[in-house]
C-alpha positions, 0 to 999 in steps of 0.5 A: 622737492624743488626742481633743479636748475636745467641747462640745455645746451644743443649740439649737432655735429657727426662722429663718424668721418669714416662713413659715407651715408652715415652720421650720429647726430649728438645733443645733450642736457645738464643735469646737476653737474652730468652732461648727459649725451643724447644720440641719433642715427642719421641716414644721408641717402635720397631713397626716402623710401629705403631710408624708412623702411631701416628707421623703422627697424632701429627706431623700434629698438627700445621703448624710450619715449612716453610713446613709440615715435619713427621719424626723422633723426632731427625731430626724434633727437628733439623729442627725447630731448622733451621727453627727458627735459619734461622728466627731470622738471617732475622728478621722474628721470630715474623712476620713468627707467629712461634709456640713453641711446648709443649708436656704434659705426662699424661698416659702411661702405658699398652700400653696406651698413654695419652698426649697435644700437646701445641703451643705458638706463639712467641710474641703473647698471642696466644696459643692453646693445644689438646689432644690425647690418642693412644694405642700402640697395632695398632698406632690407637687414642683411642679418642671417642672410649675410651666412651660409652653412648656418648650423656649422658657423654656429657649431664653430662658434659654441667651440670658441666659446668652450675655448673660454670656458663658457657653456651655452646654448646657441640658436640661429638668432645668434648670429644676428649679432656681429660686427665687422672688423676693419683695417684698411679693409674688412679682417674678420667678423666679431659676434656678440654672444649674451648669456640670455640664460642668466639675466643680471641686474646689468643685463645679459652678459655679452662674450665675443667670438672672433674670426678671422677673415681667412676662417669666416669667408666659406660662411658669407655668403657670396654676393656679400663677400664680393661687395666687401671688397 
């Protein structure tokens, strides 16, 4: 099979004007008559040191490279730039599985990061997304932290979801998924909820639980739900 013609085309540019110390950095590649979008999360802070400690947490999200690389956004955008460019001139984009990563802003502000990471495996229905909320200050995942009163959170949300029908089995690792809902400052808490026992040939069925500020506030945690205002 001959290779196909391949136009590169680079793009830098941020998605995000609501956020203060985050960018999606955004390149593409044509192939065929498909722009395809490649991602990446930037971090603008000056602590190097905090910067690191979050790449190396969301960088490691997915295997999408012919071998793990943690760096900086514009080096790793270009490296799946070659990595995918090398794929297509030997015919291997489909059958290498490769992943296209999608980074989704949902918070950041006082030193708060709220965001999903979400892959896209090329040719196949596969897909699969997680979330992540860091602070700032240290470079740590919020995650768990951020709730208190776990088992009774977790008793609510199970309620919610028999409210629509659906019958799982949760585990405190749930609650690692969760956006927050803004408008004009935060309303409520979303949390994704996979059918991790039932795996389709898309990935793991995601339903969404949702509370109201009002409803989630005894389960924040203090001295996250003051910074949020």
């Amino acid at each position: 099979m001959k290779n196909k013609l391949i136009i590169l085309v680079f793009i830098f540019f941020s998605i995000s004007s609501n956020s203060q110390n985050l960018k999606i950095l955004k390149d593409s590649i044509l192939v065929d008559s498909n722009y395809l979008i490649l991602e990446e999360l930037k971090i603008n802070l000056n602590d190097e040191i905090v910067k690191t400690k979050i790449y190396t947490i969301t960088q490691s999200t997915y295997d999408i490279f012919d071998k793990p690389f943690i760096g900086k956004p514009e080096k790793r955008i270009k490296i799946k730039k070659d990595t995918l460019t090398k794929r297509i001139l030997e015919n291997m984009l489909r059958e290498s599985n490769s992943g296209f990563e999608h980074y989704e802003i949902y918070y950041d502000k006082n030193n708060i990061i709220n965001l999903s990471i979400g892959v896209q495996s090329y040719g196949s229905p596969w897909e699969a997304k997680q979330y992540y909320c860091f602070d700032l200050n240290n470079g740590k995942r919020i995650g768990l932290n951020l709730f208190v009163n776990q088992q009774t959170l977790l008793k609510k949300i199970k309620s919610k979801l028999k409210e629509q029908d659906i019958k799982l089995s949760l585990k405190t690792n749930d609650l690692l998924n969760f956006k927050i809902i803004t408008n004009k400052g935060i309303t409520g808490i979303d949390f994704s909820i996979f059918d991790t026992e039932n795996y389709r040939n898309s990935g793991y069925e995601e339903y969404i639980v949702h509370f109201n500020l009002k409803d989630i506030k005894s389960h924040i945690l203090p001295i996250y739900y003051q910074r949020f205002n």
